[in-house]
C-alpha positions in Angstrom: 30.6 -9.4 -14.2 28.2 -12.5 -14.9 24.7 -11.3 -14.8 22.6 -12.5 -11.5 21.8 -16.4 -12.1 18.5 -16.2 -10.4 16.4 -13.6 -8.4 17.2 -12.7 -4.9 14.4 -13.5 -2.3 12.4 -11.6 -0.4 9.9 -13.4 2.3 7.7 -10.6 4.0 5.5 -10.3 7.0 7.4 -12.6 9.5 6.3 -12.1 13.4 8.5 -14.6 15.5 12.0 -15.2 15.9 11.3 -18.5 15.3 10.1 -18.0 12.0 12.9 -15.1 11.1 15.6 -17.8 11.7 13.8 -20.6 9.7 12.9 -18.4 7.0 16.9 -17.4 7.0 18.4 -20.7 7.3 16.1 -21.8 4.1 17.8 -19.7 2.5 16.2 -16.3 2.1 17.9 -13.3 1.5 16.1 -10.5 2.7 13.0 -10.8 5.0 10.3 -8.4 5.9 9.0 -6.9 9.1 6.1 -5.1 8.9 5.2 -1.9 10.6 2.0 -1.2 9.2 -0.7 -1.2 12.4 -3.6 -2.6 10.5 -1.8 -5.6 8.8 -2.3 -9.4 9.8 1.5 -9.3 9.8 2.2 -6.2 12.1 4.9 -6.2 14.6 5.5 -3.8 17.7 8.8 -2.0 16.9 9.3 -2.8 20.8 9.8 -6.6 19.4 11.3 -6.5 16.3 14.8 -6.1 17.4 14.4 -9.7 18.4 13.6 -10.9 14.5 16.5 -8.9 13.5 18.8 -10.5 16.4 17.6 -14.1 14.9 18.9 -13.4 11.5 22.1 -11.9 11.8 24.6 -13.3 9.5 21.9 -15.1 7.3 19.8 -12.5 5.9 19.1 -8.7 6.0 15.9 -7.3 7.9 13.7 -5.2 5.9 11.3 -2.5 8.0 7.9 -2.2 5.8 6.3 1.1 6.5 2.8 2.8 4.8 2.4 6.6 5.1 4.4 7.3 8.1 6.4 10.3 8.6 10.3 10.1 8.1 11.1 10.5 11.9 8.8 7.6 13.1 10.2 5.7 10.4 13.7 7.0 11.5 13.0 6.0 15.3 11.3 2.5 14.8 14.2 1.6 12.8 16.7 2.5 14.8 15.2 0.4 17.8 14.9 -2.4 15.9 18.3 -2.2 14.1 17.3 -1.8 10.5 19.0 0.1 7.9 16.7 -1.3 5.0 13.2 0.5 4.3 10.3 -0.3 2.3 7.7 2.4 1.5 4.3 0.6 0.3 1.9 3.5 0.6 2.0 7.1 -1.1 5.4 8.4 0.0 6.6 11.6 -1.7 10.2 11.7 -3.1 11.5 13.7 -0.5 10.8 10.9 2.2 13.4 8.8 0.4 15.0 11.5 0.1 15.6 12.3 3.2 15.9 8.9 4.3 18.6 8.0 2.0 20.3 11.4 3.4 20.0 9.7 7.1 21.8 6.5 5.4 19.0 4.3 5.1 18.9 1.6 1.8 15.5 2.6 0.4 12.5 0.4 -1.3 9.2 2.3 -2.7 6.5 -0.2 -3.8 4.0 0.8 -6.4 0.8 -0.9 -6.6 -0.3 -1.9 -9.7 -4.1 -1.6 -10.6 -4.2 -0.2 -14.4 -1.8 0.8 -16.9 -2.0 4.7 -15.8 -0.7 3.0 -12.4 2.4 2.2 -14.5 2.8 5.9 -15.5 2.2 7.3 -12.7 5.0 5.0 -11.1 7.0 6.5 -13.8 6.7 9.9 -13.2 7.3 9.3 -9.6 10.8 7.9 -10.5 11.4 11.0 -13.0 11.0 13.0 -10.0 12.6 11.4 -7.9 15.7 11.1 -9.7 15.6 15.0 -10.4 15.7 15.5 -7.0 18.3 13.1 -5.8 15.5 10.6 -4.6 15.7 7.6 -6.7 15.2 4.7 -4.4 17.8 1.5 -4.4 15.1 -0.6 -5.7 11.2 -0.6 -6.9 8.6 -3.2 -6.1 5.7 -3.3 -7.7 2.7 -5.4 -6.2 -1.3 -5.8 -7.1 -3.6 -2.9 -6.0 -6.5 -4.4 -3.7 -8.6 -1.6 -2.8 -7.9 -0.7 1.0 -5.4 -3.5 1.2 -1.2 -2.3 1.2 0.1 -5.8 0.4 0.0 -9.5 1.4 -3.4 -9.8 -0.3 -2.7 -13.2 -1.7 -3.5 -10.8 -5.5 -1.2 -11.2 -8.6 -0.8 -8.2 -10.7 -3.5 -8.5 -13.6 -2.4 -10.1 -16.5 -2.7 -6.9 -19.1 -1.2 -4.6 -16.7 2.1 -6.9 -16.3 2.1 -7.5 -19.8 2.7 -3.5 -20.1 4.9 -3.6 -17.7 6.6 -6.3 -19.0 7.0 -4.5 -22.3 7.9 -1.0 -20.7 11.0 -2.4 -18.9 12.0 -4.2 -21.7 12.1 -1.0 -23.8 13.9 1.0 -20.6 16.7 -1.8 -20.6 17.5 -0.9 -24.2 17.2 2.9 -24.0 19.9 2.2 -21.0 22.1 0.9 -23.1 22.6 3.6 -25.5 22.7 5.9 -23.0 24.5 6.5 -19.2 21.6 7.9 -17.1 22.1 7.3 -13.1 21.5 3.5 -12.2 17.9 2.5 -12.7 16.3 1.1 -9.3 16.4 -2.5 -9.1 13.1 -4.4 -9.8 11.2 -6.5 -7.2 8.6 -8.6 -8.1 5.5 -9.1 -5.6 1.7 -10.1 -5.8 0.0 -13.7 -5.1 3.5 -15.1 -5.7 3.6 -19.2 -5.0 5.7 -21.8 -5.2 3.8 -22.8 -7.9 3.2 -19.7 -9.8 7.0 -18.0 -9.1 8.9 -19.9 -11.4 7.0 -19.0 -14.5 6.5 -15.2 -13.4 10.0 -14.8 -12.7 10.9 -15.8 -16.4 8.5 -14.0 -17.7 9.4 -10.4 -15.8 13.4 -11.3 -15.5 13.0 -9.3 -11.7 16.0 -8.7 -9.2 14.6 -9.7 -6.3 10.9 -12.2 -5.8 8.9 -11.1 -2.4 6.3 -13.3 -1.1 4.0 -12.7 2.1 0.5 -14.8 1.7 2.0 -17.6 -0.3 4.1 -19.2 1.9 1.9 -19.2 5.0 -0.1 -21.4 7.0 -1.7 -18.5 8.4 -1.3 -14.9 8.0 1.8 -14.1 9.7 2.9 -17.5 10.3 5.5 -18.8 7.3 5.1 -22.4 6.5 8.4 -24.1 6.1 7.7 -26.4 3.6 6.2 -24.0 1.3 9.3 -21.6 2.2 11.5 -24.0 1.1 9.5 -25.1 -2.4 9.1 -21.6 -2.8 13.0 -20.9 -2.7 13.5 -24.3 -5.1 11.7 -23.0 -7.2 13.3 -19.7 -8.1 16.9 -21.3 -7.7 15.7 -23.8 -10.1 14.1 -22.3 -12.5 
């Protein structure tokens, strides 16, 4: 099979229906409702069935949650019709695992502040994997103290550099070897239309995921800049 041309797209933090369907008609794979009280971006789980409703057939809904226990996480999704969820606080394994045990396609984000964040995230995944909990994919975003995402912050320069080299020496490892499948990579973190072309090359992610930089205002996507920002990884 031909190897993905281009990264998938993630846009996070839409809160109209309006927005969901002209996020989804841009183009847009996946796009992200977030359930997290204190963000910009939060929605009621009362009103995001209606986001869902307004992509269906274009894109797949995304439920963002942040330190919530499995059965709230269970309930708001099933009210809103989800069966994606993204983890962007300190989840254990055994919330994914027992997510993925209730059928639910699983995300955990990892925050990035220092290099020691970077093995921490790695002994999270050794443990999760020992224990049947390795997530579908892994995000990684910047760490802003008291912030959980959509901070507008790219991942620091040294720190994705060793990243960058950490993955690079995983995807060669995983081909001498046959170890389960390795979570798929999603890149977030002050992405732009501007700035996503050049990061994406430089990281070689599955998936790009943009909140802040693609707005006119937080919460509300611009679709001009939802559109460049979509060129621009389809381009190159």
């Amino acid at each position: 099979m031909d190897p993905q041309p281009f990264p998938l797209i993630k846009i996070c933090g839409v809160t109209t229906p309006d927005d969901a369907r002209m996020v989804a008609e841009a183009g847009a794979d996946w796009i992200g409702i977030n359930f997290h009280p204190p963000s910009k971006r939060f929605v009621p789980p009362e009103r995001a069935a209606g986001l869902v409703a307004a992509i269906a057939g274009r894109s797949e809904a995304v439920g963002l949650f942040v330190n919530r226990p499995v059965a709230e996480v269970v309930a708001a999704s099933e009210r809103a019709g989800l069966t994606i969820v993204q983890l962007h606080g300190d989840e254990p394994a055994e919330d994914v695992r027992d997510l993925i045990a209730a059928g639910y396609r699983v995300v955990r984000a990892f925050r990035l502040g220092d290099r020691s964040a970077i093995d921490r995230m790695e002994a999270w995944l050794i443990h999760a994997e020992a224990i049947g909990a390795a997530p579908e994919a892994v995000l990684v975003d910047a760490f802003v103290p008291g912030q959980e995402g959509g901070t507008g912050h790219g991942i620091g320069g040294e720190v994705l550099d060793a990243l960058v080299e950490r993955w690079n020496v995983a995807s060669v490892l995983a081909r001498h070897a046959e170890p389960s499948p390795a979570p798929k990579r999603i890149l977030a973190g002050g992405l732009t239309p501007g700035t996503v072309a050049g990061l994406v090359r430089r990281v070689r992610p599955w998936m790009v995921d943009v909140a802040s930089g693609v707005e006119s205002s937080p919460g509300r996507k611009d679709p001009e800049a939802v559109r460049a920002f979509i060129n621009a990884v389809r381009s190159g």
